[in-house]
MMTF fields as JSON, N, C-alpha, C and O atoms, coordinates in Angstrom:
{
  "mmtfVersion": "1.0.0",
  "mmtfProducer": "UNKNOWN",
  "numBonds": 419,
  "numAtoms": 420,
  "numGroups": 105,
  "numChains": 1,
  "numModels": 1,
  "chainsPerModel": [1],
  "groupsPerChain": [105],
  "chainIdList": ["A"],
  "bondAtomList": [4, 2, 8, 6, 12, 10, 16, 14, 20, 18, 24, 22, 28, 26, 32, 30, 36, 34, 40, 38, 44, 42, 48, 46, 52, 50, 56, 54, 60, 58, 64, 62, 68, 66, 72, 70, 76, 74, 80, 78, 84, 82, 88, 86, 92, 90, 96, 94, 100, 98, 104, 102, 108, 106, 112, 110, 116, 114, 120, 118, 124, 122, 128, 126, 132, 130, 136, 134, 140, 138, 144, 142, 148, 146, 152, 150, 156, 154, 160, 158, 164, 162, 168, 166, 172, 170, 176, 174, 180, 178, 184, 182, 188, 186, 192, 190, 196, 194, 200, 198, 204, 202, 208, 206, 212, 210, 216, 214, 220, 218, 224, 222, 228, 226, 232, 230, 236, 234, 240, 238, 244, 242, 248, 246, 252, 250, 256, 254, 260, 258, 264, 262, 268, 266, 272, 270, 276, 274, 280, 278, 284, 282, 288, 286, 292, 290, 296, 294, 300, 298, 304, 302, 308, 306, 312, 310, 316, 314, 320, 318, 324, 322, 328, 326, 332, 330, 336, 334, 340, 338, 344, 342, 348, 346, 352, 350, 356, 354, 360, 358, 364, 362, 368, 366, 372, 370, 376, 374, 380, 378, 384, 382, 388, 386, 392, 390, 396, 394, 400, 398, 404, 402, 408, 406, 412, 410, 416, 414],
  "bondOrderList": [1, 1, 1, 1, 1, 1, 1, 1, 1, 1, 1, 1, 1, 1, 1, 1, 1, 1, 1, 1, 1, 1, 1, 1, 1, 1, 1, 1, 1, 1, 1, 1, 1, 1, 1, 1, 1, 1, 1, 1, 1, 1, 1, 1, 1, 1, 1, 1, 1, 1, 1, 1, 1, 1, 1, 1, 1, 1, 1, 1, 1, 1, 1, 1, 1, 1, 1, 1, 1, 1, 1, 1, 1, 1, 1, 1, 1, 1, 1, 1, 1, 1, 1, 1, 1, 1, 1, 1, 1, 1, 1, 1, 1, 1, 1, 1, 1, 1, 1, 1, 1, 1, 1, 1],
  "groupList": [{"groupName": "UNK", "atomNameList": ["N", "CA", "C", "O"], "elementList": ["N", "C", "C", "O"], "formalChargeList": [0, 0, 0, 0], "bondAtomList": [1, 0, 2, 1, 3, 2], "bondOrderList": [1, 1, 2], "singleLetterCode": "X", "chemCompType": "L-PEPTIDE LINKING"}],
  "groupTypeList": [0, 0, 0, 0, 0, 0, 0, 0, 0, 0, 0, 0, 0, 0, 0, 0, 0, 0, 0, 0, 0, 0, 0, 0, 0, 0, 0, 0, 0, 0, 0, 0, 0, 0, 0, 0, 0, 0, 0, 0, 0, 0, 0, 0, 0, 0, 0, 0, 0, 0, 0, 0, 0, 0, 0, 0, 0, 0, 0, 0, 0, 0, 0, 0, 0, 0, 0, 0, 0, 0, 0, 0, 0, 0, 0, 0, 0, 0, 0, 0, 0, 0, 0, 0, 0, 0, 0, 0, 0, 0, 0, 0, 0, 0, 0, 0, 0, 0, 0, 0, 0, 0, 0, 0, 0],
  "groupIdList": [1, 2, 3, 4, 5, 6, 7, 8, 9, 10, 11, 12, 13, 14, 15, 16, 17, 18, 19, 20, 21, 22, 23, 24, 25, 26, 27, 28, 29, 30, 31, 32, 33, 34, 35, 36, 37, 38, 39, 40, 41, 42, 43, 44, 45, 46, 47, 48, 49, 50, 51, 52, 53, 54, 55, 56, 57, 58, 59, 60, 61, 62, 63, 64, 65, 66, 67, 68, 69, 70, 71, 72, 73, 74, 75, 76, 77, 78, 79, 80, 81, 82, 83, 84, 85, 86, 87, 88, 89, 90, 91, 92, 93, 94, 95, 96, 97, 98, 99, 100, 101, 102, 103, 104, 105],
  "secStructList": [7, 7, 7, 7, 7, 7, 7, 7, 7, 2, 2, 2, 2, 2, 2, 2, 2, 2, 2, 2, 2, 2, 7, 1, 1, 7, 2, 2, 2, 2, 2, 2, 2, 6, 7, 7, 7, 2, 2, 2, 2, 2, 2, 2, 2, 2, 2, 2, 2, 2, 6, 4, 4, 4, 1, 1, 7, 2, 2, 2, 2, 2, 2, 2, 2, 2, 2, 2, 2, 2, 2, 2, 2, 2, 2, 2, 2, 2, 2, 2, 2, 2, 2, 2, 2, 2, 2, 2, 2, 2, 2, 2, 2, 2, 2, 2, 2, 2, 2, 2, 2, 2, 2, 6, 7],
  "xCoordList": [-42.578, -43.706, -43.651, -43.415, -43.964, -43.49, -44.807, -45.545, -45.156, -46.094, -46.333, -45.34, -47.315, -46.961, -47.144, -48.197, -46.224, -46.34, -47.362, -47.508, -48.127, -49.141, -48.591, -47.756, -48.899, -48.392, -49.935, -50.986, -49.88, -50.886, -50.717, -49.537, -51.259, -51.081, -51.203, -51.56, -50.644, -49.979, -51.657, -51.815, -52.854, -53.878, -54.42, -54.869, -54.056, -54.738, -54.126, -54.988, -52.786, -52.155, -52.44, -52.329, -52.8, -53.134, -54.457, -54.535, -55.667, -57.007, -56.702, -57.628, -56.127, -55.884, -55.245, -55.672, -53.953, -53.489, -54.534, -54.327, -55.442, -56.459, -57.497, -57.845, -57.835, -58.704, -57.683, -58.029, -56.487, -56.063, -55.968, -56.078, -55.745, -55.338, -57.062, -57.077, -58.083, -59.343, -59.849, -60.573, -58.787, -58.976, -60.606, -61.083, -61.361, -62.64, -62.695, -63.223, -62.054, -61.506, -60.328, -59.344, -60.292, -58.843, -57.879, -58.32, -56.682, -55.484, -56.04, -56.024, -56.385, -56.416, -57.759, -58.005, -58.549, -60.103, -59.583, -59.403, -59.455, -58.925, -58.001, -58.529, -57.091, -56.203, -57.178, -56.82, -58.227, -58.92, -59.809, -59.513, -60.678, -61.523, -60.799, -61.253, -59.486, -58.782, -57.929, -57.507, -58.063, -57.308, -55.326, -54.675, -54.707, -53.876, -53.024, -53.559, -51.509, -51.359, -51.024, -50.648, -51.073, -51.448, -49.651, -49.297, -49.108, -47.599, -47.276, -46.74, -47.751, -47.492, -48.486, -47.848, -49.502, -50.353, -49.315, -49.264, -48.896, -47.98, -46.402, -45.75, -46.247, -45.079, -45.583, -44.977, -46.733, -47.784, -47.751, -47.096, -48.519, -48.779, -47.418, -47.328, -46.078, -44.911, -44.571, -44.36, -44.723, -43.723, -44.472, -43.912, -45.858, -46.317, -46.692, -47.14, -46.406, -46.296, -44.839, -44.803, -43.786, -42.677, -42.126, -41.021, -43.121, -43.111, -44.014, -43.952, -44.655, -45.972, -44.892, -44.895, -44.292, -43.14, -43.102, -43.116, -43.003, -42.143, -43.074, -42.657, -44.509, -45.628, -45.668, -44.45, -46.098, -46.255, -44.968, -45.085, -44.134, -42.831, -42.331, -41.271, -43.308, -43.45, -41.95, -41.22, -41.806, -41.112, -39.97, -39.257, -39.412, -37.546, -37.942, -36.939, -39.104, -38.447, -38.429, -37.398, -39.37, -39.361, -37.984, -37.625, -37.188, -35.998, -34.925, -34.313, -34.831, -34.292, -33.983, -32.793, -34.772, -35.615, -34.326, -33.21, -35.019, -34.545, -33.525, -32.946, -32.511, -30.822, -30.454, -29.843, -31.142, -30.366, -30.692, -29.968, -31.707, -31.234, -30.665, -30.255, -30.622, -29.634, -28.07, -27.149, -27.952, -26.663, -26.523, -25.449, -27.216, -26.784, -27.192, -26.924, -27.707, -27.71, -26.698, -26.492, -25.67, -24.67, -23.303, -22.252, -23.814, -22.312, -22.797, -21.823, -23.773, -23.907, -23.414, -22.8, -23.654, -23.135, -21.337, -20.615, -20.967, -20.059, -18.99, -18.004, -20.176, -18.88, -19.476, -19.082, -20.288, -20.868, -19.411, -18.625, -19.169, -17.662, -16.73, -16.05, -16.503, -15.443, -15.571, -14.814, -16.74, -16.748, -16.446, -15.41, -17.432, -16.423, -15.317, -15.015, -14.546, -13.344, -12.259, -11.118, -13.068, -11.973, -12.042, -11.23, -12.947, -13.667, -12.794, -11.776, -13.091, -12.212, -10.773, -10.401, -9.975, -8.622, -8.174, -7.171, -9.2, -9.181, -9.232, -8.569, -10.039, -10.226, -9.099, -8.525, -8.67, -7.544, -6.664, -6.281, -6.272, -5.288, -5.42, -4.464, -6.439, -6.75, -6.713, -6.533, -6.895, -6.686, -5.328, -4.945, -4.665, -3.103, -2.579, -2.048, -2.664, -2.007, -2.986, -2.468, -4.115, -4.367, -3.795, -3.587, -3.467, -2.842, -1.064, -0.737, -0.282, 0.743, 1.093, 2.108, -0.463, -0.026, 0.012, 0.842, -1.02, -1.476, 0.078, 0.701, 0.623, 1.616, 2.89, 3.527, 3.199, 3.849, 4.059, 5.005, 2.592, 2.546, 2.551, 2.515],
  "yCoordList": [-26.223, -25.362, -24.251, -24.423, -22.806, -21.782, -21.754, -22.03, -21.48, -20.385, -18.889, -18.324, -18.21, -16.577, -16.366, -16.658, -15.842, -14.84, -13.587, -12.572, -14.07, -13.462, -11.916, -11.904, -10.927, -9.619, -8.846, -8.687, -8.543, -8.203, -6.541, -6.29, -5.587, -4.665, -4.595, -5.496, -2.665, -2.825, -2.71, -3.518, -1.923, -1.743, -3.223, -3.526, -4.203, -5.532, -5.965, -6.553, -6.149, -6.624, -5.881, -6.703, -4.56, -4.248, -4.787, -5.457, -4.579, -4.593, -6.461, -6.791, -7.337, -8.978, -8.68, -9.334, -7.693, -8.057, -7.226, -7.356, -6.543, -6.104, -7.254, -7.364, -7.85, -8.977, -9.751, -9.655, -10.55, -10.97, -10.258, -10.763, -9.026, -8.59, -8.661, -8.728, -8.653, -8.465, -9.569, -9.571, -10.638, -12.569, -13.085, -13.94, -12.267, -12.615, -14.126, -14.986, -14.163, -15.649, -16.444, -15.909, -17.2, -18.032, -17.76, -17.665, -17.73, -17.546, -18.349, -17.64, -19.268, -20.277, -19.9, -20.199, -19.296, -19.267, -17.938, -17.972, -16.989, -15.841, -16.583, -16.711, -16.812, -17.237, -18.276, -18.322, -18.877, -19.658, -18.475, -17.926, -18.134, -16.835, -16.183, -16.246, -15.279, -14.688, -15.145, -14.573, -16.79, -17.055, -17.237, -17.76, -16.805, -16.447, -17.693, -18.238, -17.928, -19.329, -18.695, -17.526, -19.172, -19.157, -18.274, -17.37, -19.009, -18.561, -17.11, -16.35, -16.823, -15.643, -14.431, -13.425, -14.491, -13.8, -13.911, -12.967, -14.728, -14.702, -13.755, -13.325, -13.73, -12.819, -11.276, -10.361, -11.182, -9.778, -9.402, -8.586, -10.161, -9.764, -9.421, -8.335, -10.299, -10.157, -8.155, -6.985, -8.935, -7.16, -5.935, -5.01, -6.141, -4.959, -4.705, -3.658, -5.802, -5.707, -4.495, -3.334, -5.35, -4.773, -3.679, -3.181, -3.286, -1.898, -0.955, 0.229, -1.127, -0.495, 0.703, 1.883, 0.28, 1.328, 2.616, 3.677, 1.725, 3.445, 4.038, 4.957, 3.935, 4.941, 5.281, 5.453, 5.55, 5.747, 7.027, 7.534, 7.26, 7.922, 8.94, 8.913, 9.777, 10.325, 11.586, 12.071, 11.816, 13.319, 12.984, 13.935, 11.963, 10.788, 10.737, 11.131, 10.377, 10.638, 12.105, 12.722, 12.571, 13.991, 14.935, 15.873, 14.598, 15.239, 14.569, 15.221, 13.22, 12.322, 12.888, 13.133, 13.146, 13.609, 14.858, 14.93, 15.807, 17.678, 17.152, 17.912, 16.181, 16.604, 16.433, 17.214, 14.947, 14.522, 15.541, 15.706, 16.006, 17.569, 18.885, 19.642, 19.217, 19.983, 19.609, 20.424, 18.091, 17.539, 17.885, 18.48, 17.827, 17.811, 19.133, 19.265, 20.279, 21.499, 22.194, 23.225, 21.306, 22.562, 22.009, 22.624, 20.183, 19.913, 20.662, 21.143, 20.913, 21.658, 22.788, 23.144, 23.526, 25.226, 25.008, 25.747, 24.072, 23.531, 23.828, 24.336, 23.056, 22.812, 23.612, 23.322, 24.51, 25.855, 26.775, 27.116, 27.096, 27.804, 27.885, 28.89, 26.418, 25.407, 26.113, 26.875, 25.537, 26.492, 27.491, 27.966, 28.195, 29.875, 30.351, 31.499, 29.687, 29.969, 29.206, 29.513, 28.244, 27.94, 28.742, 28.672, 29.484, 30.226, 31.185, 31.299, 32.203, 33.481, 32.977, 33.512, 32.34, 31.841, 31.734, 32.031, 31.301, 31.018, 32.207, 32.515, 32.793, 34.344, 35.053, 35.538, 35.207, 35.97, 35.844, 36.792, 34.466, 34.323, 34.549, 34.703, 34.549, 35.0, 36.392, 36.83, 37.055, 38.547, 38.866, 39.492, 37.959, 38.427, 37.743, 38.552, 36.873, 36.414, 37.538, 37.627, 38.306, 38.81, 40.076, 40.649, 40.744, 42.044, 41.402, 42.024, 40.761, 40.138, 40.507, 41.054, 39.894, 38.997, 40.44, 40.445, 41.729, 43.114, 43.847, 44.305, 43.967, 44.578, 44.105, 45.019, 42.916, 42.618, 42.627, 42.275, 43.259, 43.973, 44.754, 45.163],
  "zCoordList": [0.729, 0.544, 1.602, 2.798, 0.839, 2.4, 2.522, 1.577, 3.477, 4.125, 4.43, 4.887, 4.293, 4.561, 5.647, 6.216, 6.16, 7.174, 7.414, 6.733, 8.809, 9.35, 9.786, 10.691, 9.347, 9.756, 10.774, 10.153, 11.924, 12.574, 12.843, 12.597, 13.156, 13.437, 14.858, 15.617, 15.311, 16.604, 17.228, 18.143, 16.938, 17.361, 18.033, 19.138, 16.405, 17.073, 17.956, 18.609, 18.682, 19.132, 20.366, 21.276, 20.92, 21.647, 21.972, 23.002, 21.161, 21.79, 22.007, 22.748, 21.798, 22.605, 23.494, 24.446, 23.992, 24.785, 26.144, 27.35, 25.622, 26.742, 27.159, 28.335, 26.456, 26.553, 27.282, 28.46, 27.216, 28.351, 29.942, 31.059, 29.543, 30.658, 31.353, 32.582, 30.84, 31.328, 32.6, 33.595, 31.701, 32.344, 32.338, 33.083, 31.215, 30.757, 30.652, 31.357, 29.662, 28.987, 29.134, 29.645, 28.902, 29.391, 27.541, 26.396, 28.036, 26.762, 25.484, 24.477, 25.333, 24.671, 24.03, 22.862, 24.747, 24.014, 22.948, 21.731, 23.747, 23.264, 21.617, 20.513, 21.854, 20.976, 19.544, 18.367, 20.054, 18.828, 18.341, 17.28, 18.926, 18.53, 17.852, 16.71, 17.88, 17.161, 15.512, 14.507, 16.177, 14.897, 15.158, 14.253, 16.285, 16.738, 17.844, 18.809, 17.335, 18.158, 19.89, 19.802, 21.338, 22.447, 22.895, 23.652, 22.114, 22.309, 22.106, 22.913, 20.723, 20.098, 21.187, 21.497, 21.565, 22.361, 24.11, 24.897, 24.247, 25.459, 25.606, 26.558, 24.049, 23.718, 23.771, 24.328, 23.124, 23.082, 24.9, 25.546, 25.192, 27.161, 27.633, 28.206, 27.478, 28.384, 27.388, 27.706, 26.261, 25.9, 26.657, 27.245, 26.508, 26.573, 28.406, 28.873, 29.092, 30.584, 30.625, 31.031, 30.034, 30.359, 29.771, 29.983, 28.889, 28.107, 29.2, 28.867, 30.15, 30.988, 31.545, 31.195, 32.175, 32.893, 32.781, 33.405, 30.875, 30.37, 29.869, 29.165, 29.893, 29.224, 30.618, 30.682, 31.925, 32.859, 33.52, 34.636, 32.823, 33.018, 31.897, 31.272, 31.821, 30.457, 31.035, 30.17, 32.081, 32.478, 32.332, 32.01, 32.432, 32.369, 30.7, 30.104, 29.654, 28.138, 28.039, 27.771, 28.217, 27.818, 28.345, 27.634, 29.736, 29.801, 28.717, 27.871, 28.906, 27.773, 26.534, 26.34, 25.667, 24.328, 24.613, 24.099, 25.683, 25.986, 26.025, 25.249, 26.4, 26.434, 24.764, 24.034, 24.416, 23.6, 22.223, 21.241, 22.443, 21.449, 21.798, 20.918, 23.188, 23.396, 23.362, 23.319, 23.392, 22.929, 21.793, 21.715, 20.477, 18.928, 18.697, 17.502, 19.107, 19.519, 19.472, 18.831, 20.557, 21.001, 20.044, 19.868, 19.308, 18.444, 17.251, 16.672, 16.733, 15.878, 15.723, 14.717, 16.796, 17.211, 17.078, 16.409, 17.715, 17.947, 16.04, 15.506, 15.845, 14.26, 13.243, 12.113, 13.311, 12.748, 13.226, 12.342, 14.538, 14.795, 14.24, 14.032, 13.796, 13.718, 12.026, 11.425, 11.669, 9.737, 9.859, 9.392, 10.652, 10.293, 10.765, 10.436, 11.541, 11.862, 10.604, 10.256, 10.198, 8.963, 7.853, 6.931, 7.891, 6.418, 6.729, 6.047, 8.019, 8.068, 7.839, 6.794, 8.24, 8.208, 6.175, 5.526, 5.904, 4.308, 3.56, 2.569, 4.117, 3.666, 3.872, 2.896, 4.974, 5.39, 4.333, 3.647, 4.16, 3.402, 1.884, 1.123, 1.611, 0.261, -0.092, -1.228, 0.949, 1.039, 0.352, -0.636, 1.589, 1.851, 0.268, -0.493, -0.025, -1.305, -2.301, -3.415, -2.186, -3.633, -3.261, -4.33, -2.408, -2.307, -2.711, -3.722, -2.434, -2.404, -3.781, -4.21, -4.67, -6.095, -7.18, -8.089, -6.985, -7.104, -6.636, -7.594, -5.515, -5.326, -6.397, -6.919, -6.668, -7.167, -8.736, -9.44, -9.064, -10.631, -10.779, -11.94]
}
């Protein structure tokens, strides 16, 4: 016999893991009131402790973010060149073979 799987959203999962962090209540009360097993609310607190860091460090994503599109920026520019230098080369030669093919009639 399966069971369904409880899908919670990230809001709810936040406003419990504030109520722990509050230490109003003890884990366990929290966790019956909610409906929610003591474990799963202990996985909620550790992620979002160890997620704290990186909201607090907004200027390290935001340069982050700035390279890694000035990285795909400049491969772009990069192989945009790369097309039109194959295009003119193609051209050229199409030149040269339709004057070639014209002279030769």
């Amino acid at each position: 016999m399966t069971t369904t799987r409880k899908h919670y959203t990230p809001t709810f999962k936040a406003e419990l893991v504030q109520e722990l962090l509050h230490e109003e209540q003890t884990l366990n009360q929290i966790a019956s009131k909610h409906g929610v097993h003591p474990t799963q609310l202990r996985r909620w607190r550790d992620a979002a402790i160890t997620a704290m860091p990186e909201a607090f460090d907004e200027e390290d994503r935001f340069a982050k973010r700035l390279e890694l599109l000035t990285d795909s920026y400049e491969k772009k520019l990069k192989d945009l060149y790369a097309e039109i230098g194959q295009l003119s080369v193609e051209l050229n030669w199409l030149k040269k073979t339709v004057s070639a093919i014209a002279s030769y009639w």
